[in-house]
C-alpha positions as CSV (number, residue, x, y, z in Angstrom):
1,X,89.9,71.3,208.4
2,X,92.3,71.0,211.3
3,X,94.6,73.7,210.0
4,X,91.7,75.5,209.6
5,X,90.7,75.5,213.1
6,X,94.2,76.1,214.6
7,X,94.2,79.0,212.4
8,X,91.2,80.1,214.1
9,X,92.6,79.4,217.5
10,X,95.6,81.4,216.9
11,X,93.6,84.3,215.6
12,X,91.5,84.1,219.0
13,X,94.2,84.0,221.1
14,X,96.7,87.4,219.4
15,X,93.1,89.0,220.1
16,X,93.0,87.5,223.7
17,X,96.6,88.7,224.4
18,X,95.9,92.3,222.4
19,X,92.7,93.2,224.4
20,X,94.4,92.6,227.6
21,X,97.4,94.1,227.0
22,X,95.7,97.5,226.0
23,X,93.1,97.0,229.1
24,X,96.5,96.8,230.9
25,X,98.1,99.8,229.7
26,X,95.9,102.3,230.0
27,X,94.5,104.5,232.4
28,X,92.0,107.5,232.6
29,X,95.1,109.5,232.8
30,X,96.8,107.9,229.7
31,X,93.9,107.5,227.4
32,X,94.3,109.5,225.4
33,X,96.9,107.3,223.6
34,X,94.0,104.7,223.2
35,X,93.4,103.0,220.3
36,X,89.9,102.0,219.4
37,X,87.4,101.7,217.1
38,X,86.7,105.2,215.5
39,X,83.3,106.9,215.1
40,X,82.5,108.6,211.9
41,X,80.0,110.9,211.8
42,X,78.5,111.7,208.1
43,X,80.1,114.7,206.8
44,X,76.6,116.4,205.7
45,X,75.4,119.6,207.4
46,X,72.4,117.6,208.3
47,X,74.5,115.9,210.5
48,X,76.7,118.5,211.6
49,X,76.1,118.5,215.6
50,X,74.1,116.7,217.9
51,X,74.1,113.2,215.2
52,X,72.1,110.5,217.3
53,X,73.7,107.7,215.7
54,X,74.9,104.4,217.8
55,X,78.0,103.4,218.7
56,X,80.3,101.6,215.6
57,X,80.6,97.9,215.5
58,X,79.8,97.5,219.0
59,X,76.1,97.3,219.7
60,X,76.7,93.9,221.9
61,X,79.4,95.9,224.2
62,X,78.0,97.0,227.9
63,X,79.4,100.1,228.8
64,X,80.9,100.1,232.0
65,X,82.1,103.5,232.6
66,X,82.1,107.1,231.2
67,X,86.0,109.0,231.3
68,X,86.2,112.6,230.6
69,X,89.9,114.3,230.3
70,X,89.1,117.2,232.5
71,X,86.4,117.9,235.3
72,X,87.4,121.3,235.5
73,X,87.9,123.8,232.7
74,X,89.1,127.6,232.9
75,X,88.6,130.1,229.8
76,X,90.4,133.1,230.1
77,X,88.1,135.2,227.3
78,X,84.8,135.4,226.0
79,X,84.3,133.6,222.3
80,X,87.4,131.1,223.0
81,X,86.9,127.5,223.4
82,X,88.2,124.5,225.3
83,X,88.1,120.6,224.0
84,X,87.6,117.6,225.9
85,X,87.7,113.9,225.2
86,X,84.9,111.7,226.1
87,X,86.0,108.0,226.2
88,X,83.9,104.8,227.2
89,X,85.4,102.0,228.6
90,X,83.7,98.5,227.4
91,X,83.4,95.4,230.0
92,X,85.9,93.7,227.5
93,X,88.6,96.0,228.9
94,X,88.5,98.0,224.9
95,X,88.0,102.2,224.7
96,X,86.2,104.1,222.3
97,X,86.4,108.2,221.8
98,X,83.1,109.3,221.8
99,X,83.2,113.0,222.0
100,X,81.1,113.3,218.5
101,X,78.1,111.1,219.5
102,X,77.9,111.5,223.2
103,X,75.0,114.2,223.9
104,X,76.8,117.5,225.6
105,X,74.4,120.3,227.3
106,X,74.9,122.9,229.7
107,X,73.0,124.1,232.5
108,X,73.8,127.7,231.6
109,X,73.6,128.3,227.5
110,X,74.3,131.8,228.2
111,X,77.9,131.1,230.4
112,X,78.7,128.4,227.3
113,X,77.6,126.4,224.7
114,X,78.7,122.4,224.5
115,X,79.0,120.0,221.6
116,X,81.1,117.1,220.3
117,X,83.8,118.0,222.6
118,X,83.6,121.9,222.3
119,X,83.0,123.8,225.2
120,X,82.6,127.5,223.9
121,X,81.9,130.5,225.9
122,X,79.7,133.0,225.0
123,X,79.8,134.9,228.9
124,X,81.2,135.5,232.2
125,X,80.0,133.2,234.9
126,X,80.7,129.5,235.8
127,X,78.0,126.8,235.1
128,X,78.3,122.9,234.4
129,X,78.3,120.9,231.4
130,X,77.0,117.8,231.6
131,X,78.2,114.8,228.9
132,X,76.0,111.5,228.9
133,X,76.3,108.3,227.0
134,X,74.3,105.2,227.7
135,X,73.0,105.1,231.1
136,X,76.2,107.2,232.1
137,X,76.3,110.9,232.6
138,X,79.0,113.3,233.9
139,X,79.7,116.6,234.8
140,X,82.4,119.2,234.3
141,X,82.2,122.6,236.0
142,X,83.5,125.4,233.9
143,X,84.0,128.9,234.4
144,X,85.1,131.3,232.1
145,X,86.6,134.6,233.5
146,X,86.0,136.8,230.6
147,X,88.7,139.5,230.9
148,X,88.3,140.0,227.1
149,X,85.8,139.8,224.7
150,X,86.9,138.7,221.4
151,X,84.0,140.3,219.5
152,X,86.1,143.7,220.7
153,X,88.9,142.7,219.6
154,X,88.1,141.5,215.9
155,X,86.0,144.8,216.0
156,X,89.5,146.7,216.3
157,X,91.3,144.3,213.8
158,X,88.8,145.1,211.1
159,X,88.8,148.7,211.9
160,X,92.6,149.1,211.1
161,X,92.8,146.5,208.5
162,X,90.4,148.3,206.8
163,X,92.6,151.2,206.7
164,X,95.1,149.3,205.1
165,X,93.0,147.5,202.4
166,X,92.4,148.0,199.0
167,X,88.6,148.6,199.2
168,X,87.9,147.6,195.6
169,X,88.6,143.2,196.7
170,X,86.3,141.4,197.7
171,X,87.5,140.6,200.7
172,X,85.9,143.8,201.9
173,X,82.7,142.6,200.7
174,X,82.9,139.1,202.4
175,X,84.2,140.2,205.8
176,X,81.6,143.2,205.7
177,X,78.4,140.9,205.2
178,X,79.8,138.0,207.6
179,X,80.0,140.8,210.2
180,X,76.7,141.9,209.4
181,X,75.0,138.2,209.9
182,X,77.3,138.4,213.6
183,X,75.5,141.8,214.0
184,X,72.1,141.6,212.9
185,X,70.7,143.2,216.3
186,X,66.7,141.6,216.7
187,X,64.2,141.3,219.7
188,X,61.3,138.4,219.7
189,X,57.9,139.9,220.1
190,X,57.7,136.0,221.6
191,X,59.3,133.3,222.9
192,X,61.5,131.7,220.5
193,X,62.6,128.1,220.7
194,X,66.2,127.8,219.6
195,X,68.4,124.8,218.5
196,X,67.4,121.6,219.5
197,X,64.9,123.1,221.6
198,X,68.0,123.8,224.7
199,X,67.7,127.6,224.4
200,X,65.1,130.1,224.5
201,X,65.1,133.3,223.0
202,X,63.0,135.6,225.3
203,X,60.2,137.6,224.7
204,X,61.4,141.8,224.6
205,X,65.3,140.8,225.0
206,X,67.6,142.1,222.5
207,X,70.1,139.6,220.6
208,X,72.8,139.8,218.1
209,X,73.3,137.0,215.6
210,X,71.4,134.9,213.7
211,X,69.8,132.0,215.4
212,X,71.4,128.7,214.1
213,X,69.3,126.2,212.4
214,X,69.6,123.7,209.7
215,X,66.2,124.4,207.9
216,X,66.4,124.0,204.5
217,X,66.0,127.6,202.9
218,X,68.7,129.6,204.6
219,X,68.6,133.5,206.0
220,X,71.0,136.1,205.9
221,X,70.5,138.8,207.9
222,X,68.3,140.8,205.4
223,X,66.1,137.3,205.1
224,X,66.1,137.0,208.7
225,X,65.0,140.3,209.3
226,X,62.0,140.3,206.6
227,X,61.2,137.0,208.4
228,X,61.0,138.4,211.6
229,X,58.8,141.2,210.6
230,X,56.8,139.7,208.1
231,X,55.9,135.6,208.7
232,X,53.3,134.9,210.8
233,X,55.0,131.7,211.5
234,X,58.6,133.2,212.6
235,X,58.1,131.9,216.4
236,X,56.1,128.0,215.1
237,X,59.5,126.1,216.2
238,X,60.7,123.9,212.5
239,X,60.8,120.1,213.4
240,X,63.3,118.2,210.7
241,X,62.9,114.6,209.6
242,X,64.6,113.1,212.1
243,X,62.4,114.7,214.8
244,X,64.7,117.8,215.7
245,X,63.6,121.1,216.7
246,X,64.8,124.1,215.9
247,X,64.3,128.1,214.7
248,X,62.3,128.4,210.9
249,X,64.6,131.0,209.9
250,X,68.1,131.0,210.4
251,X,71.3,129.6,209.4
252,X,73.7,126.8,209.6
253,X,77.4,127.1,209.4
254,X,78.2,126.2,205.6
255,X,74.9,128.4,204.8
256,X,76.7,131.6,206.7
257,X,79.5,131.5,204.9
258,X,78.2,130.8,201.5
259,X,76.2,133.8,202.3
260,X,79.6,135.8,202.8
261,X,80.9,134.6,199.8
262,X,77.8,135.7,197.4
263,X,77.4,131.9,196.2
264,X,74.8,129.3,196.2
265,X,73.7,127.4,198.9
266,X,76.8,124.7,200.3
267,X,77.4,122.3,202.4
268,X,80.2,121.3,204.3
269,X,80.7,118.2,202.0
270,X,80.3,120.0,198.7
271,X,82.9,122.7,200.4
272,X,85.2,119.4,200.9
273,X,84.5,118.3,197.3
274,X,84.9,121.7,195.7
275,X,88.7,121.6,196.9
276,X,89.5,118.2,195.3
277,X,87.9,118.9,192.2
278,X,89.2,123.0,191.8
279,X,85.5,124.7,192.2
280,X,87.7,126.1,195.2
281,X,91.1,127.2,196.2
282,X,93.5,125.2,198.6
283,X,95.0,127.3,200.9
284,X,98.7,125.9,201.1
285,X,99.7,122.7,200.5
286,X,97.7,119.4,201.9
287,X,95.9,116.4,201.5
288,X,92.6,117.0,201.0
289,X,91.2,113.4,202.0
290,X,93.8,113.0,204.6
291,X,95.5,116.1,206.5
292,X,99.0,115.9,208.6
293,X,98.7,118.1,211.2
294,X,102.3,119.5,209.9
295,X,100.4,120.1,206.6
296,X,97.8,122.2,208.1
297,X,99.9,123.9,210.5
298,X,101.9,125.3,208.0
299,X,98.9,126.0,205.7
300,X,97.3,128.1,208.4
301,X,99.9,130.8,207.8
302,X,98.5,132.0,204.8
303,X,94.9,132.1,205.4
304,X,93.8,135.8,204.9
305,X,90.8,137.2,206.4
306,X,87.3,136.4,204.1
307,X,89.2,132.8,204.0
308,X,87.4,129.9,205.1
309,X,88.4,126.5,206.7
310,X,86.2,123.4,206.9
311,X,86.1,119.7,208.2
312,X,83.5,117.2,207.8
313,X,80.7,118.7,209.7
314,X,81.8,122.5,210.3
315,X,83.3,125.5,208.5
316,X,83.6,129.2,209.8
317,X,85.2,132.3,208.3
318,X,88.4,133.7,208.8
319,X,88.1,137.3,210.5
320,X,91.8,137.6,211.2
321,X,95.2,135.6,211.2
322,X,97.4,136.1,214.3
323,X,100.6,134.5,212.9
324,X,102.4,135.2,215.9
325,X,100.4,133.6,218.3
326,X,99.6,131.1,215.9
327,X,95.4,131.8,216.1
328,X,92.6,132.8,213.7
329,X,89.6,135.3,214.7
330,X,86.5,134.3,213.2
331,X,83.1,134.6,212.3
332,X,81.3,131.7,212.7
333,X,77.4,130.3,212.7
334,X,77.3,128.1,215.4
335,X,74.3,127.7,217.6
336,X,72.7,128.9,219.2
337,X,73.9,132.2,217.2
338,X,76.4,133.9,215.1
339,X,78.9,135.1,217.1
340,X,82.6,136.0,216.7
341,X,85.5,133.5,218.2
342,X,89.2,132.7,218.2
343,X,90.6,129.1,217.3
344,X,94.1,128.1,217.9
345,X,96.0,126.5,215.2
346,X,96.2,123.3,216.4
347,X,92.9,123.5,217.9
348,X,91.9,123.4,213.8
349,X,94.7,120.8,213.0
350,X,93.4,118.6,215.4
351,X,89.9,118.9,214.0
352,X,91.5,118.5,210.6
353,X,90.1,121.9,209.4
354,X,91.5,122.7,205.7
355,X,91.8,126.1,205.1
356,X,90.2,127.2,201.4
357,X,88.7,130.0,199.8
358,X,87.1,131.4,196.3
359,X,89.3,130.6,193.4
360,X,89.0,134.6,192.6
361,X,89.0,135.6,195.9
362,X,91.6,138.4,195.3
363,X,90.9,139.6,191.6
364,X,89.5,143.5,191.2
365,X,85.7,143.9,191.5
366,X,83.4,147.0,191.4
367,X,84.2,150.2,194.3
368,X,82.9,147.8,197.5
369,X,80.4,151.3,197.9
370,X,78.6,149.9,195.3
371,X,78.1,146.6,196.3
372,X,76.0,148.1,199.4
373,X,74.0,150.1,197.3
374,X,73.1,146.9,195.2
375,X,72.0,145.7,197.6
């Protein structure tokens, strides 16, 4: 019993000493080389943004402050994005990243859209962003100069990629339709209440994209379209189990690309499972369960466009692979739209994106002019 106890005291005091020698060592300019306990957010598309789940393991902590990497953030182009760590600090001196389950919203959806960390801009103008946690909220202004949009520019890619492609893959097929889901051009006879209920779509204004929602039968842009013309209930906001609002008709990210691809409905953890079990191709050479960011680095170099790459919660479509700036063009469902973006590579290798794709991605199919009469 005695050596029982000491045991216990020992244990106590390395815990003692650890705590307060990493409340010691770090900084709000350092902490990024915390170490804490890590959140993990369930890799189903249910759960793919926005998951209102509690903090792990420590329910009994009080939070006493809210530290954000950047108050300031600059984008340079429309449809690129910037990251930033949100990191709590506990009264027991311990950290905790909680970029994924902190709530992220900005005052101007139209100037950029936040979540887990990503701050993407989808126009010109400056407007604040506003992470909150707990009783704790702060703000980061950010403005995003828009000298380019990248929409032009994968627009141009395709155009002279296309000259060079053999039109009878089906790569020419997959981009085609994604681009068609970016497209879709639609105007609301009414007020439409968008993801999360955080944007509106506006009566008589028109919009490119598909709205992004997790309902449970997916649109492409032809179903979106029918919708919009046809339901009686297109503008009735959908309200999810866990009490959620968002469009009836739309898409979520794994539902866009499965579209592209001409499969059945996927999510972002059967995507995950289909590459360890050979339903899907591995693009390059990594661990599946866990990633080095060298492994995915070099695996980003062969990703072709009507490729795919996909973490636990998100996956997007491969428009283009700049291999000398080391950055992919994409198409990607992301709320509140569709819309075309740019991701640097170690922008996806720190989100631990694997890059994948159809195991016959690249065999022979029918004249790609008959595929659009099909349909």
């Amino acid at each position: 019993m005695r050596r029982f106890v000491i045991s216990i005291l020992i244990i106590l005091l390395v815990l003692s000493t650890w705590s307060a020698v990493l409340a010691d060592s770090i900084s709000s300019k350092n902490y990024y080389e915390l170490s804490g306990i890590s959140v993990r957010i369930d890799g189903t598309e249910l759960n793919e943004l926005y998951y209102n789940d509690k903090l792990s393991n420590v329910s009994l902590k009080k939070i006493d402050d809210l530290i954000l990497y950047t108050e300031v953030v600059n984008i340079e182009n429309i449809g690129e994005s910037e990251f930033v760590d949100a990191i709590v600090k506990y009264n027991d001196g311990t950290f905790e990243k909680v970029s994924n389950i902190a709530d992220w919203e900005s005052d101007n959806p139209d100037v950029v859209f936040a979540y887990k960390g990503r701050i993407l801009a989808v126009g010109k103008g400056s407007t604040i962003v506003r992470v909150s946690i707990s009783n704790f909220t702060r703000g980061i202004k950010v403005n995003v100069e828009g000298r380019t949009d990248v929409r032009e520019v994968i627009l141009k890619l395709d155009k002279d990629t296309d000259k060079k492609t053999n039109s009878t893959y089906l790569r020419d097929y997959v981009v085609d339709k994604a681009k068609r889901m970016v497209d879709v051009s639609w105007t609301p006879s009414q007020n439409l209440t968008g993801w999360l209920g955080r944007y509106t779509f506006t009566k008589g204004v028109t919009y490119k994209g598909i709205p992004y929602s997790q309902i449970p039968n997916q649109r492409d842009e032809i179903g979106f379209l029918q919708s919009l013309n046809n339901a009686a209930d297109f503008y009735v906001p959908y309200t999810d189990p866990n009490g959620r609002i968002m469009p009836r008709y739309g898409s979520d990210c794994s539902g866009f690309v499965s579209f592209a691809w001409g499969i059945s409905r996927q999510t972002t953890w059967s995507f995950l499972q289909g590459i360890k079990n050979g339903t899907y191709k591995k693009v390059g050479s990594y661990n599946v369960d866990n990633p080095t960011s060298s492994e995915l680095l070099t695996s980003y170099l062969q990703l072709q466009r009507g490729d795919a790459v996909v973490n636990e919660g998100h996956t997007f479509l491969i428009a283009y692979n700049d291999k000398t700036n080391k950055k992919v063009y994409a198409y990607e469902q992301t709320p509140y739209y569709a819309q075309y973006t740019v991701w640097t590579y170690t922008q996806m290798a720190d989100g631990k994106y694997r890059p994948f794709t159809l195991t016959y991605m690249d065999d022979p199919i029918l004249p790609y002019s008959l595929f659009l009469e099909l349909e």
